[in-house]
C-alpha positions in Angstrom: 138.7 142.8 122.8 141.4 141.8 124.9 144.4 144.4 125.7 147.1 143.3 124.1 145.2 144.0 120.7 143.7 147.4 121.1 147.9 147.6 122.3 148.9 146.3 118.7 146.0 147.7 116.6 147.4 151.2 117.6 150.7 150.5 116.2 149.2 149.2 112.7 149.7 151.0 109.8 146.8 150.0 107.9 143.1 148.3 107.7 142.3 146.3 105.1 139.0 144.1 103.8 139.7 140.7 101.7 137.7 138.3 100.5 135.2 140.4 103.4 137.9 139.5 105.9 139.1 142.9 108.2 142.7 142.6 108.8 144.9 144.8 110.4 148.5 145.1 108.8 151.4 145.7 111.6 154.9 147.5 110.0 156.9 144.5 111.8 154.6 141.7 110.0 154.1 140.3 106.3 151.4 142.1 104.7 148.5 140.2 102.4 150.1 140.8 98.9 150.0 139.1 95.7 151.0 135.8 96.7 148.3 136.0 99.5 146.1 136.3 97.0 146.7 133.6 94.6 146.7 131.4 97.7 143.3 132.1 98.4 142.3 131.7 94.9 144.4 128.3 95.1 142.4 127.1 98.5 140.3 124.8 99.1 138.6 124.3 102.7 136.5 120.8 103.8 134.0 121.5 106.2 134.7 120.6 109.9 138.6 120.4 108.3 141.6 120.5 111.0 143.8 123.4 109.3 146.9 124.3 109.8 148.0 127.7 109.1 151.8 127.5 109.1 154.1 131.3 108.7 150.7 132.8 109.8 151.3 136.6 109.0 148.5 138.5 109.7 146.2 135.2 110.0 144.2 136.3 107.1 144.8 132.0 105.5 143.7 130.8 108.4 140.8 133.6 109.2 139.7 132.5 105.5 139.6 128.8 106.4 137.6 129.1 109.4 134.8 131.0 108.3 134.7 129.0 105.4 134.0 125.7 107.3 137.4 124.5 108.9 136.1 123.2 112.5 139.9 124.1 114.3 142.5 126.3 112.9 146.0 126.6 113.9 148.1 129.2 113.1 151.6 129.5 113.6 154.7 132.2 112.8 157.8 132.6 114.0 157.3 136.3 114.3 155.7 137.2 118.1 154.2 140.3 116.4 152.8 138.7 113.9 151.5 135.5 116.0 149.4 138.0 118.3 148.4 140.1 115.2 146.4 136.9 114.0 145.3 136.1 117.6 143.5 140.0 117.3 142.0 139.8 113.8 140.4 136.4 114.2 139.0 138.7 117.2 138.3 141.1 115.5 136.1 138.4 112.4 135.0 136.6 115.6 136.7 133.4 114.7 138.8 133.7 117.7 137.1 130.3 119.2 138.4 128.3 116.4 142.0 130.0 115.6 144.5 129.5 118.1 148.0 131.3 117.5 151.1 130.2 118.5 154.9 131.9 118.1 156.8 128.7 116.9 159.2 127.9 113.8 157.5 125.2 111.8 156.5 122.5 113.5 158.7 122.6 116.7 155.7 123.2 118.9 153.5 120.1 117.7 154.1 116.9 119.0 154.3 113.9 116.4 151.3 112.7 115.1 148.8 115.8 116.0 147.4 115.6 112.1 145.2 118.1 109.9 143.4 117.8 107.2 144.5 121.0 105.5 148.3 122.4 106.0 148.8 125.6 103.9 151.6 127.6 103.7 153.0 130.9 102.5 156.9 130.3 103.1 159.7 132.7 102.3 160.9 131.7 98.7 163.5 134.5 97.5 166.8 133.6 97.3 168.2 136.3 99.7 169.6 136.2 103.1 168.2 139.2 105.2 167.6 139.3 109.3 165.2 141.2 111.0 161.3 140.3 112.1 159.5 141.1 108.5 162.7 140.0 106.7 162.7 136.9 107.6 159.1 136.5 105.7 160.7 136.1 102.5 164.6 135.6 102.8 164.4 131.7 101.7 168.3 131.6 102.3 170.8 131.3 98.8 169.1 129.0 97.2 165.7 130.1 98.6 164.7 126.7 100.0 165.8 126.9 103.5 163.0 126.8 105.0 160.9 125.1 102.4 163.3 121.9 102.8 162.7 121.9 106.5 159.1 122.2 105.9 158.8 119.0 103.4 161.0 117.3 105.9 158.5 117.0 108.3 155.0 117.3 106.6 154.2 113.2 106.4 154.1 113.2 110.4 151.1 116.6 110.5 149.0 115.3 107.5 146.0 112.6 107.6 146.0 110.0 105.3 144.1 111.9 103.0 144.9 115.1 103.8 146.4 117.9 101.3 148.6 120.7 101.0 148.6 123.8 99.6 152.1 125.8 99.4 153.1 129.3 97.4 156.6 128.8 95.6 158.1 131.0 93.3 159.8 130.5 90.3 163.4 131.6 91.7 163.5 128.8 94.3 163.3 125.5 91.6 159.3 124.7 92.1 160.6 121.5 90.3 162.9 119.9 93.1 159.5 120.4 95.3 157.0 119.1 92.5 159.7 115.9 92.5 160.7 116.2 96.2 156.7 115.2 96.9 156.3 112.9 94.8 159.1 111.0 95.4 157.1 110.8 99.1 154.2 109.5 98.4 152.3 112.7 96.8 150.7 113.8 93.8 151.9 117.2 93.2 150.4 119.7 90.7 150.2 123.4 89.8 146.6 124.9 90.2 147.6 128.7 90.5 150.1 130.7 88.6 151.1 135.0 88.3 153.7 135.9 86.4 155.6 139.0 87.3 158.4 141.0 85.7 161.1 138.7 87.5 159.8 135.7 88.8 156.1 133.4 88.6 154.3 132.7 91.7 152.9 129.1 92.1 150.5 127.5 94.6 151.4 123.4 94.2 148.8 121.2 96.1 149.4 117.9 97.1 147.9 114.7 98.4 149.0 111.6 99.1 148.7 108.4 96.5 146.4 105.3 98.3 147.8 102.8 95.4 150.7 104.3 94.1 151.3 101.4 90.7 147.2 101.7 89.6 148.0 105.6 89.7 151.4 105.3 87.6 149.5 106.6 84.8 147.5 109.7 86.2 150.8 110.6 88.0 153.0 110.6 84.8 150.2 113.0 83.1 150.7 115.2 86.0 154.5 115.8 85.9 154.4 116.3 81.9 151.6 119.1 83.0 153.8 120.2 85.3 157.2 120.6 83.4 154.9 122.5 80.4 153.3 124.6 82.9 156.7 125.7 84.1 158.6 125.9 80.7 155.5 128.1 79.4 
């Protein structure tokens, strides 16, 4: 195992197993929790897929997609801790010849046009403004869609044709506007996970693009009446 990561496995707090994946958890880096969790549930993985594993954490999405198929997996966080965290546990679940890690913000480090066929991300959703390295994991701004604007912004350029997304969003930060936002681009957009907790519900919504967007007028419509009742429920 390389230095740096016996270096940083010191300094983790804890060691946990997941879906028979061994992470290490770092005090300075998002830990798997809940919303993890229903993002697992929520994924699905094509084999030989190009996945990109965007606010990375401890790497345990993107650890999950490669040795579930995925042929290349790129992971990327804004937090350096975290970013060589999931460079050492894809050691660590010997996967580290198909993750690569990179300390980025979005998709600043991609050039145009470098496309997967999977793009799944975690993003901070709560409505709160807080600064710091783990902080900055869930502080979504006031509205709680900084960063989740910025991301949408820019997904048509990263995704294949047929690609899809899967993306957590919580109740707090107006799943709606993103359901809509996505559609309005091209996508169908649907619910296919949901927890409800004492203050908020936590949502994955996948999405793929629509090939012939008047012959699926119909299917589309079904979904956002789904979509409304699932969130009014």
């Amino acid at each position: 195992m390389p230095q740096q990561c016996t270096d940083i496995i010191k300094k983790s707090k804890l060691k946990m197993t997941i879906y028979n994946i061994k992470i290490y958890v770092h005090p300075k880096v998002y830990p798997p929790s809940d919303d993890t969790y229903l993002l697992l549930e929520g994924l699905n993985v094509p084999y030989r897929a190009k996945f990109l594993d965007m606010g990375s954490g401890t790497g345990i999405i993107g650890i999950y997609a490669a040795l579930n198929g995925a042929s290349y997996v790129l992971s990327i966080d804004i937090n350096p801790i975290a970013s060589l965290l999931t460079y050492c546990n894809a050691h660590i679940n010997e996967v580290s010849e198909i993750v690569d890690s990179i300390n980025a913000s979005l998709f600043m480090a991609l050039r145009r046009k470098r496309t997967f066929d999977i793009i799944a991300f975690n993003p901070p959703y709560l409505p709160v403004e807080e600064e710091g390295l783990l902080e900055r994991a869930w502080s979504g701004g006031i509205s709680g869609r900084k960063v989740i604007d910025e991301f949408l912004r820019n997904i048509d350029e990263y995704l294949v044709e047929n690609g899809k997304i899967f993306m957590v969003q919580s109740s707090l930060s107006n799943p709606m506007r993103t359901l809509t936002y996505l559609e309005k681009k091209g996508f169908k957009a649907e619910i296919v996970k949901s927890k409800r907790f004492f203050f908020e519900e936590i949502l994955v919504i996948r999405a793929y693009r629509r090939v012939k967007r008047a012959s699926h007028q119909n299917s589309f419509s079904r979904t956002r009446r789904r979509n409304q009742r699932w969130l009014s429920s």
